[in-house]
C-alpha positions as CSV (number, residue, x, y, z in Angstrom):
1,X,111.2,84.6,133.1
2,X,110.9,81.0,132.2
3,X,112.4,78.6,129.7
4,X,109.6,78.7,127.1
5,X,109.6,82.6,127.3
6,X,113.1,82.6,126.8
7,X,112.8,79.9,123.5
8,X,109.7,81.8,122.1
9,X,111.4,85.1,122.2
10,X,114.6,84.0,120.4
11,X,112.9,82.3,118.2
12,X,110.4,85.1,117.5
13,X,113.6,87.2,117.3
14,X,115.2,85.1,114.4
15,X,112.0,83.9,112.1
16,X,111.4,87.7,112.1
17,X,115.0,89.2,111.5
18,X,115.3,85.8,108.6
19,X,112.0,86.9,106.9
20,X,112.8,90.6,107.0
21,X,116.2,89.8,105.7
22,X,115.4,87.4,103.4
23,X,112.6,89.6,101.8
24,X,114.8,92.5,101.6
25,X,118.0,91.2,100.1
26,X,116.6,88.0,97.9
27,X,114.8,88.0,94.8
28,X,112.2,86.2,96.3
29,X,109.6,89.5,95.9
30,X,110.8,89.6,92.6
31,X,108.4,88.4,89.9
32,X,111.0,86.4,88.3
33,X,114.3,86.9,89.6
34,X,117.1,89.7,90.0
35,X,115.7,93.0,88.3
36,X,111.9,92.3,87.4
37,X,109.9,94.0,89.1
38,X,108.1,93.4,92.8
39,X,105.4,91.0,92.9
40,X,102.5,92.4,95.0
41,X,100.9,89.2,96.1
42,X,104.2,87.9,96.9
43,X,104.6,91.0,99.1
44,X,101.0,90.1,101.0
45,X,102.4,87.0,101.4
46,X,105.5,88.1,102.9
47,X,103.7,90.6,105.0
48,X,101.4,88.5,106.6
49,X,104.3,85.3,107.1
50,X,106.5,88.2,108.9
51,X,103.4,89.0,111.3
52,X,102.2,85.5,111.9
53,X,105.3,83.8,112.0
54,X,107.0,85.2,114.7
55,X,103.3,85.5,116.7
56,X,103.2,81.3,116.3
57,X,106.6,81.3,118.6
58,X,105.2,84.0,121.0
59,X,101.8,82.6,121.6
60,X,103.2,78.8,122.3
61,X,105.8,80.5,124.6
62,X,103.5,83.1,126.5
63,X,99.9,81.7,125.9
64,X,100.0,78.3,127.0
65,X,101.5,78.3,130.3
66,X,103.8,75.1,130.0
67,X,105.6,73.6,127.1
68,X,103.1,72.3,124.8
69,X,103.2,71.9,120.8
70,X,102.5,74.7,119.4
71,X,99.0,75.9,118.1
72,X,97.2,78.4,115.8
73,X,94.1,79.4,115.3
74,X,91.7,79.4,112.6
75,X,92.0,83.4,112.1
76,X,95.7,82.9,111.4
77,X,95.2,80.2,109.1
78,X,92.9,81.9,106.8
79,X,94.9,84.9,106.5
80,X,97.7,83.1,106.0
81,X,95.7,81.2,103.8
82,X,94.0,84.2,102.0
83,X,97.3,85.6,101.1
84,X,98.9,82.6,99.9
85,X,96.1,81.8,97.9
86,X,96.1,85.0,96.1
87,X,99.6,84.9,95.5
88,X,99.5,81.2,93.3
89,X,96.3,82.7,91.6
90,X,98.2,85.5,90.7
91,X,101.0,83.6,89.6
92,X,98.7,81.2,88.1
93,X,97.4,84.1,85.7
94,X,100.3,85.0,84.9
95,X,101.8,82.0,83.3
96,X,98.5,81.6,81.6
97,X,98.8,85.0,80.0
98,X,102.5,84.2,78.7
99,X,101.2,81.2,77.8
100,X,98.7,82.6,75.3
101,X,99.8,82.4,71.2
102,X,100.5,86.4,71.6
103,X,101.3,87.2,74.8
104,X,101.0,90.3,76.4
105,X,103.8,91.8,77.6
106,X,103.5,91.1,81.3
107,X,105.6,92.7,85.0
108,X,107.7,89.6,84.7
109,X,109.4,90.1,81.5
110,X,109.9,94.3,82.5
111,X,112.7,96.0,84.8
112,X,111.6,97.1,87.8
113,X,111.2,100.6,88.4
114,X,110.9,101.4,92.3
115,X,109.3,99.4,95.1
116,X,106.3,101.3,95.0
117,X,105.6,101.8,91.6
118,X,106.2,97.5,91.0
119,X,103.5,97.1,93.7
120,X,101.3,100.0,92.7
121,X,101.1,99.4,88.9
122,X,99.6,96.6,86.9
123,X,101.1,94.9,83.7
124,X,100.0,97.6,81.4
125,X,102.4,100.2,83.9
126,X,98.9,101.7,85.2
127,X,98.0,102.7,88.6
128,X,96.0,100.4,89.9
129,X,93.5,101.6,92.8
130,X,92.2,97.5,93.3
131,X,96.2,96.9,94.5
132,X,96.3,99.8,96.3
133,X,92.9,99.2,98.4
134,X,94.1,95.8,99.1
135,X,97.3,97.0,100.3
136,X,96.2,99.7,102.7
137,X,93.3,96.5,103.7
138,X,96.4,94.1,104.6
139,X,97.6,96.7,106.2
140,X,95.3,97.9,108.8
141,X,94.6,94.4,109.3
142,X,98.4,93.3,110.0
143,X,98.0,96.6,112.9
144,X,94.9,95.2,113.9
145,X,96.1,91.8,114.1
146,X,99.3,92.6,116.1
147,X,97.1,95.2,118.5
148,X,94.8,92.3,119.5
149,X,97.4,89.8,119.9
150,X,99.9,92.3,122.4
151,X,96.7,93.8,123.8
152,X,97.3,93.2,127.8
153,X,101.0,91.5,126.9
154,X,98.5,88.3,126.6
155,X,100.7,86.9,123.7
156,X,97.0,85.7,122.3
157,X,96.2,84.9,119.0
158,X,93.2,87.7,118.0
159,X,90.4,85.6,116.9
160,X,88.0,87.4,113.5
161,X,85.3,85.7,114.6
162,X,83.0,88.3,112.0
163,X,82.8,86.7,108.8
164,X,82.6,90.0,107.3
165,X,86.5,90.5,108.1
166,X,87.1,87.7,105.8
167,X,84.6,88.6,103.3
168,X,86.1,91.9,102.9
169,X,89.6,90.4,102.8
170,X,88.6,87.9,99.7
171,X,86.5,90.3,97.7
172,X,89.7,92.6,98.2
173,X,92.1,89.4,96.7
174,X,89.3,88.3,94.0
175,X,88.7,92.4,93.1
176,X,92.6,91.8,92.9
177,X,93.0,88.7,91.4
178,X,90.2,89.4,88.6
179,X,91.7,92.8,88.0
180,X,95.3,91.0,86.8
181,X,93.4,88.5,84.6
182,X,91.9,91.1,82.6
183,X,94.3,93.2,82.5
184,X,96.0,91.8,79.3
């Protein structure tokens, strides 16, 4: 095995064991700190930075045959770019809302509940089926993601070269992202 396969590995090894850590005994998928609830575009963020991450180190290791910088591609970027987008619109709703003369009691001045109700509620402590279709959406695109890129051991970034993957992803975020603005 050589050198670079080693280095990408290890490296793969600890950006994924220092996410996964770090998003599971932080606040950092907290709304706002230790006992609010989760935040569910911080999760999507997390997700998708756990995924693509670790997949960056793999793909300069295995994919380009000699010790080059490291690259990534445009489908990584946009997802990456997707979920981080929705996560400061989210956030940027949300300090509009507590901004407002009478605000609305929103997820970041609540206790969290469980896991899975944080994520699968809104502000008003509904279900809410537009974050659970996004969720199950990230989802199967994180397995399809990962599929494509081990496919053959090729250590390859997949490449969405459909716009309608993209399309779906961002009416999923706006569906999302609309749903928290009116939901006060």
């Amino acid at each position: 095995m050589e050198t670079n396969h080693v280095i990408s590995i290890a490296l793969a090894i600890i950006c994924f064991a220092a996410l996964l850590l770090f998003g599971l005994f932080s606040n950092i998928l907290r709304e706002a700190g230790n006992g609010t609830p989760y935040s569910f575009s911080k999760l999507q963020l997390w997700l998708w930075s756990i995924v693509i991450i670790p997949a960056f180190s793999l793909n300069w290791g295995f994919f380009s045959g000699k010790p080059v910088p490291p690259a990534i591609n445009t489908t990584s970027l946009i997802l990456l770019g997707i979920s981080g987008g929705t996560a400061l619109a989210a956030a940027a709703v949300s300090k509009t809302q507590q901004a407002l003369p009478a605000p609305m009691p929103s997820k970041a001045n609540l206790a969290t509940q469980s896991f899975w109700t944080d994520i699968l509620m809104d502000d008003k402590g509904q279900f809410s089926v537009t974050r659970l279709q996004q969720l199950l959406f990230t989802l199967v695109y994180i397995a399809i993601y990962l599929s494509l890129f081990f496919k053959n051991n090729a250590m390859a970034y997949p490449d969405f070269t459909d716009n309608s993957t993209y399309t779906l992803m961002g009416i999923s975020t706006g569906t999302y992202v609309l749903g928290k603005s009116l939901n006060k």
